[in-house]
C-alpha positions in Angstrom: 3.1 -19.5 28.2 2.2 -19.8 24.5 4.8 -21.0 22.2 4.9 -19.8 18.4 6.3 -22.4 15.9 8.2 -20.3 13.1 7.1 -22.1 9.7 10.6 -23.0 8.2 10.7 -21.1 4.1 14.0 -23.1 2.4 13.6 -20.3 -0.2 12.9 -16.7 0.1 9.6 -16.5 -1.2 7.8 -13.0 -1.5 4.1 -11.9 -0.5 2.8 -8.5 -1.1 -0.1 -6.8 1.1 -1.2 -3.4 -0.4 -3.6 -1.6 1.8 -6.0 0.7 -0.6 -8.2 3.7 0.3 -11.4 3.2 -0.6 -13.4 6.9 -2.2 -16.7 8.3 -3.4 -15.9 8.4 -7.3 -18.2 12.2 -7.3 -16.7 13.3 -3.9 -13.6 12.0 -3.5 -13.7 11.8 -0.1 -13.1 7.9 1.7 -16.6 6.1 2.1 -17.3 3.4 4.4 -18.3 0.6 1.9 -15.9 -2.5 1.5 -18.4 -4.7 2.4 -19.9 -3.8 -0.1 -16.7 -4.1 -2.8 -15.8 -7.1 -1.1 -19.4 -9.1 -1.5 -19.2 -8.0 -5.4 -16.0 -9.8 -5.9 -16.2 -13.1 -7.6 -15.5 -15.8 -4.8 -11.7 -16.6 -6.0 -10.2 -13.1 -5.9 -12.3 -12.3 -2.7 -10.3 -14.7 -0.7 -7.5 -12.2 -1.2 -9.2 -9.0 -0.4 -9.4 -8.5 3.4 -11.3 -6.2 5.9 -9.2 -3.7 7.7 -10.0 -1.8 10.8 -11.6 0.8 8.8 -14.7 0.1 6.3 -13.0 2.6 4.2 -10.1 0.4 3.2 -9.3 -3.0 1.7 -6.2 -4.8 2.1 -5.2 -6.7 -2.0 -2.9 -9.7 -0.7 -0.6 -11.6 -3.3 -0.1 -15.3 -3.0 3.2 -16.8 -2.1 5.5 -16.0 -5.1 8.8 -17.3 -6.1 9.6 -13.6 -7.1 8.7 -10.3 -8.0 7.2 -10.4 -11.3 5.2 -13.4 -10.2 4.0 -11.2 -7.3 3.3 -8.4 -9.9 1.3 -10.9 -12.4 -1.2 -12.3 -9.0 -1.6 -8.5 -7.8 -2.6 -7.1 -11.1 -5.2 -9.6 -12.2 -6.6 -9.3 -8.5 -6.5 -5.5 -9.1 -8.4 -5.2 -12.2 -11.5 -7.3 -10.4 -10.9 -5.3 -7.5 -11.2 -1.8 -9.6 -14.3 -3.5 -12.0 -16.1 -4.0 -8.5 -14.9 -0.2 -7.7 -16.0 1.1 -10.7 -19.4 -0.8 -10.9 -20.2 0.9 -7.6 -19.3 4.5 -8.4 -16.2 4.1 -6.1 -12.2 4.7 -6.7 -9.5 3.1 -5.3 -7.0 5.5 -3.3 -3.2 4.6 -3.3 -1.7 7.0 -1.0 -0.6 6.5 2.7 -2.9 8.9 3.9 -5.9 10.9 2.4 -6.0 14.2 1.9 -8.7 15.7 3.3 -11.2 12.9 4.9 -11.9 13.2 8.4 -10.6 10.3 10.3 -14.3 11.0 13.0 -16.2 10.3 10.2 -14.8 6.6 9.4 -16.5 3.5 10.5 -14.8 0.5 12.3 -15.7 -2.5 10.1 -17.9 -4.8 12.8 -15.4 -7.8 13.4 -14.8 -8.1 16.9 -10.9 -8.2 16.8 -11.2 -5.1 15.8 -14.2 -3.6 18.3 -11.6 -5.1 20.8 -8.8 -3.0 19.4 -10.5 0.6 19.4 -12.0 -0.8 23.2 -8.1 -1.2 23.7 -6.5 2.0 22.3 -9.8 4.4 21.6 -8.9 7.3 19.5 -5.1 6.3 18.9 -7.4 3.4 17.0 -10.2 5.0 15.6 -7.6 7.9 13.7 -6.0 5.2 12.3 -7.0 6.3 8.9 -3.6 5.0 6.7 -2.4 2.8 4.0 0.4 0.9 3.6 2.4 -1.4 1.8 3.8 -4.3 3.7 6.4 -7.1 1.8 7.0 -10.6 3.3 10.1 -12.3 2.6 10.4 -15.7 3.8 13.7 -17.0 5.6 14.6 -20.7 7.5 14.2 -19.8 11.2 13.3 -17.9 13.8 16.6 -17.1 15.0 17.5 -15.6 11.9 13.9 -13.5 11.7 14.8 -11.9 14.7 18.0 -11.2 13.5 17.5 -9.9 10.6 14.6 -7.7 12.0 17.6 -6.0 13.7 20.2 -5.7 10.8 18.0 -4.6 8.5 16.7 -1.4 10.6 19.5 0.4 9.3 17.8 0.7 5.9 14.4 1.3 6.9 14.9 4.8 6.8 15.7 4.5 3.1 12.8 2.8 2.4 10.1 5.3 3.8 11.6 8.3 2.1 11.3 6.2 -1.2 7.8 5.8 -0.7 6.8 8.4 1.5 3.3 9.6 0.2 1.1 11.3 3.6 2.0 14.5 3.3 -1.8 16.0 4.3 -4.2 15.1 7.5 -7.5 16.5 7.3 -7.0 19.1 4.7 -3.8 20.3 6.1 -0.1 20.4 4.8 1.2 18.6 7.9 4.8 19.9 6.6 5.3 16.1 6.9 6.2 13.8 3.5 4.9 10.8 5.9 2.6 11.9 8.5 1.3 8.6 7.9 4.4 7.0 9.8 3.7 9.8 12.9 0.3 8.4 13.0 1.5 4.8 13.6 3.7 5.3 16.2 1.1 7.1 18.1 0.5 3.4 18.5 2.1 1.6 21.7 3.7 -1.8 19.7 4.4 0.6 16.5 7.1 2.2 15.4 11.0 0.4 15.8 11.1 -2.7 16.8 13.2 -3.6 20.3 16.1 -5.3 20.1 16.3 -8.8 20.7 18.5 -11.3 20.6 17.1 -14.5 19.0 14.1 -16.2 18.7 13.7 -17.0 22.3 13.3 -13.5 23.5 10.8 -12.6 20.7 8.7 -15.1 22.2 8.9 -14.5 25.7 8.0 -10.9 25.4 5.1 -11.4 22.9 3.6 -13.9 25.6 4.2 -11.3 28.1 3.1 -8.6 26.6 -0.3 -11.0 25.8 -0.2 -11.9 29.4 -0.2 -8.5 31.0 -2.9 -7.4 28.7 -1.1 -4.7 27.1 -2.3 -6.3 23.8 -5.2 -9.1 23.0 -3.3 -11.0 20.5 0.7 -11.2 18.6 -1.3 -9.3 15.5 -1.1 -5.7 17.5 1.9 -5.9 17.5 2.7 -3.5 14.4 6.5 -2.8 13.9 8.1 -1.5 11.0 9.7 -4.7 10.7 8.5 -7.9 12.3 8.9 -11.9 12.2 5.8 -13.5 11.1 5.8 -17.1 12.6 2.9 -18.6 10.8 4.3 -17.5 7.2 8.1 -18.2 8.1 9.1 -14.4 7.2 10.3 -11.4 7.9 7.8 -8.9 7.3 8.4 -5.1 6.4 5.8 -2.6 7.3 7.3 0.8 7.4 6.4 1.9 3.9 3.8 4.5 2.8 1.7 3.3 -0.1 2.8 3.9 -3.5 1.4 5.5 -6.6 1.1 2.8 -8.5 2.4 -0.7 -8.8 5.6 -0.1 -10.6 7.2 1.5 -8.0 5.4 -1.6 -5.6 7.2 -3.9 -7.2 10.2 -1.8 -7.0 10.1 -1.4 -3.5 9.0 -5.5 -2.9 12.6 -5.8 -5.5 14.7 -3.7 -3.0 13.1 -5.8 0.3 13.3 -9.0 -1.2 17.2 -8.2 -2.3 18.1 -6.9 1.3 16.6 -9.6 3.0 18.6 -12.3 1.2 21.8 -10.3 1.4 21.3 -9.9 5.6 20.5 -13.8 5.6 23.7 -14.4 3.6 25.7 -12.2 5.6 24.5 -14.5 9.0 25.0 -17.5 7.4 28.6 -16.4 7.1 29.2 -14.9 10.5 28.2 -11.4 11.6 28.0 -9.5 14.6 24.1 -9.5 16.2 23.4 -5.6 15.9 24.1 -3.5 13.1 24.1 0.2 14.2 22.5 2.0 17.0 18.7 2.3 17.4 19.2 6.3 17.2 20.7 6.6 14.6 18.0 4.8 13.0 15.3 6.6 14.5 17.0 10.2 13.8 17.3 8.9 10.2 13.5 8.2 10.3 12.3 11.8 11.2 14.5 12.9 8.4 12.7 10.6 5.8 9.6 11.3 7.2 9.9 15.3 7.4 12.0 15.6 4.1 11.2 11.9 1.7 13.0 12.1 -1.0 14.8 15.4 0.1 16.1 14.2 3.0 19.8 13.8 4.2 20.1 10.9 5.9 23.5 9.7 8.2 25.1 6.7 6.7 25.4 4.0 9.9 28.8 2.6 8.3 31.1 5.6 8.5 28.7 8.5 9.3 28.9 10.4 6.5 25.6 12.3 5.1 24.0 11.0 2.4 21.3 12.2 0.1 18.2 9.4 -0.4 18.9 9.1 -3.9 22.4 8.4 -3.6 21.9 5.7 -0.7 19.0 4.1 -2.6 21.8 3.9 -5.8 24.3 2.3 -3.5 22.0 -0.3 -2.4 20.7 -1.2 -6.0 25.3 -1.1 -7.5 25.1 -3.4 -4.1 21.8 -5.4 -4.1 22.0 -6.0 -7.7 23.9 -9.6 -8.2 21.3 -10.8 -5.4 18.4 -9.6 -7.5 19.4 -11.4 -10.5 19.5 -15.0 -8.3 15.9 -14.0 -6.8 14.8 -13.0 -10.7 14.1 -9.2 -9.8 16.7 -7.3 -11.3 14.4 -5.6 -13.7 12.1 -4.9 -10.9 15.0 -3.5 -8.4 15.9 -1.0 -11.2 12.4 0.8 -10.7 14.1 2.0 -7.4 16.8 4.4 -9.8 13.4 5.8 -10.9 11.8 6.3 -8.0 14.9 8.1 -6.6 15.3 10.6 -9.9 12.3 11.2 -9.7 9.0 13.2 -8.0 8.1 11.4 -4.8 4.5 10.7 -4.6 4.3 13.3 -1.7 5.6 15.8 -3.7 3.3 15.0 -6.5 0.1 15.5 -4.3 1.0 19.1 -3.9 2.0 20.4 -7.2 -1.5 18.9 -7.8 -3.3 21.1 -4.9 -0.8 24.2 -5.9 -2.1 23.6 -9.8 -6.2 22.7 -9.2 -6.5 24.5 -5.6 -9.1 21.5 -4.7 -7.8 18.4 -2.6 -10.5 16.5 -4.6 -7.9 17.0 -7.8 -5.3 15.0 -5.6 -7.7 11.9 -5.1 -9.2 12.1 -8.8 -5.6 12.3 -10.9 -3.7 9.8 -8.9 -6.6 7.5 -8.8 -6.5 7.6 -12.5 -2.8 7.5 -12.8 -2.8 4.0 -10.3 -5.0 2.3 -12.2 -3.8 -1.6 -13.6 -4.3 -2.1 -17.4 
């Protein structure tokens, strides 16, 4: 059996992956073409700009950053090379967690073999994999700890995909969804929830057996909301749509950051292992994905109902002493906005109800997402 060192992080250091659609700037509609984007990137920022299993999407990675703003500072200059590139080949760059009216058929798998493997492996549950999301790694001192705070913090995962919930069309269809983006990913068989487990220990025995039963090639298919990440030493939070812009990025990166540190706190001080039942959670996450911002949602404390907005103001009145140690108060205060406000979902219709085209969705959040 494999064993998987977890890199030790003394600090909780933050990395940000955004995973941007990539569009015909006359159509709209996703094209097939970041080799293309990539291969016009000067050499420095294309180290940071990575394939994905679809040619029509590129994945903008932030270094490892002490905190949020520095995070913010890396992603925008990469951004601005990454949309110069865009612009010079007539293309726009889609932040949304799902397109609105691209046909997932007509997407080509970008020709890395890992990836050929993969739709070998799950055929069309693969090749529809047509989304974008935001992921945030937080680093943390061991395994142990990763694991648990994979657990504790599924509680709040709920939260966080109403916040940024932004998929609410599939093929030029309402899905009546505000995240069909999230439905789409646990159509995959390692996506979704994590299991419970224990400590580090168990994480590694059932990747090796999952490895060794060849119900996945590799540890990277394995594609939980929340996961550890042993070669960066974090917890890593995937359950997020992608959002509008990168305000409300670093907003969301603010509130991950904040509850990670918080959860490690609380073990180092002596908690129990599990935080609330994996139900609860899960009926919480239909809720954010059917209603985002909308969406009542059943506090796992005392079971009361809650409204997003007034669980995502607890969590800043609660998160908010942490942020100021990890230097992203300002940036955890985008989260108030984000909850008064229209959630991206919400936003992509009244543009369809207003214009009547799906193109107008693509073309005035495109310009709207753009980094200065």
């Amino acid at each position: 059996m494999s064993k998987f060192h977890f890199t030790r992080n003394d600090s909780h250091t933050i990395g940000v992956e955004l995973e941007l659609g990539i569009v015909d700037g006359q159509s709209m509609a996703l094209t097939s073409r970041s080799n293309e984007l990539i291969e016009l990137l000067p050499e420095s920022i294309a180290a940071s700009c990575k394939h994905e299993l679809m040619q029509s999407c590129v994945e903008v990675i932030s270094g490892v950053s002490r905190d949020v703003a520095d995070a913010r500072q890396d992603l925008a200059g990469k951004l601005r090379a990454v949309q110069s590139a865009a612009d010079q080949l007539g293309l726009g760059l889609w932040w949304g967690a799902t397109h609105p009216f691209s046909p997932w058929e007509e997407q080509r798998v970008t020709e890395v073999q890992r990836y050929l493997d993969l739709v070998n492996l799950l055929q069309e549950m693969a090749r529809r994999l047509i989304t974008f999301g935001l992921h945030v790694h937080v680093g943390v001192d061991s395994g142990d700890k990763a694991v648990m705070i994979c657990d504790r913090i599924m509680q709040h995962l709920p939260t966080l995909l109403a916040l940024s919930a932004s998929s609410p069309y599939w093929e030029n269809r309402d899905t009546g969804l505000h995240s069909h983006r999230s439905k789409v990913m646990e159509g995959l068989p390692t996506a979704g929830l994590p299991t419970l487990m224990r400590n580090w220990s168990e994480y590694v025995w059932l990747v090796n057996h999952m490895e060794e039963t060849g119900f996945i090639n590799s540890i990277r298919e394995i594609w939980w909301d929340v996961r550890p990440h042993h070669n960066f030493g974090t917890v890593e939070v995937r359950v997020c749509d992608m959002p509008g812009n990168l305000d409300h990025v670093c907003g969301m990166a603010a509130l991950v950051q904040s509850l990670v540190k918080v959860l490690s706190d609380e073990i180092d001080e002596g908690t129990y292992q599990f935080g609330c039942h994996p139900m609860m959670v899960r009926q919480n996450k239909w809720r954010a994905a059917r209603y985002g911002l909308a969406a009542t949602l059943i506090n796992t404390i005392d079971y009361s109902e809650c409204t997003v907005p007034q669980l995502a103001n607890n969590l800043v009145d609660r998160l908010r002493d942490v942020a100021k140690d990890l230097g992203c108060e300002s940036e955890l205060l985008y989260v108030r906005e984000i909850a008064a406000g229209e959630g991206w979902s919400d936003r992509q219709r009244k543009i369809l109800e207003r214009e009547q085209r799906p193109q107008a969705i693509v073309s005035h959040l495109i310009q709207q997402s753009r980094v200065d």
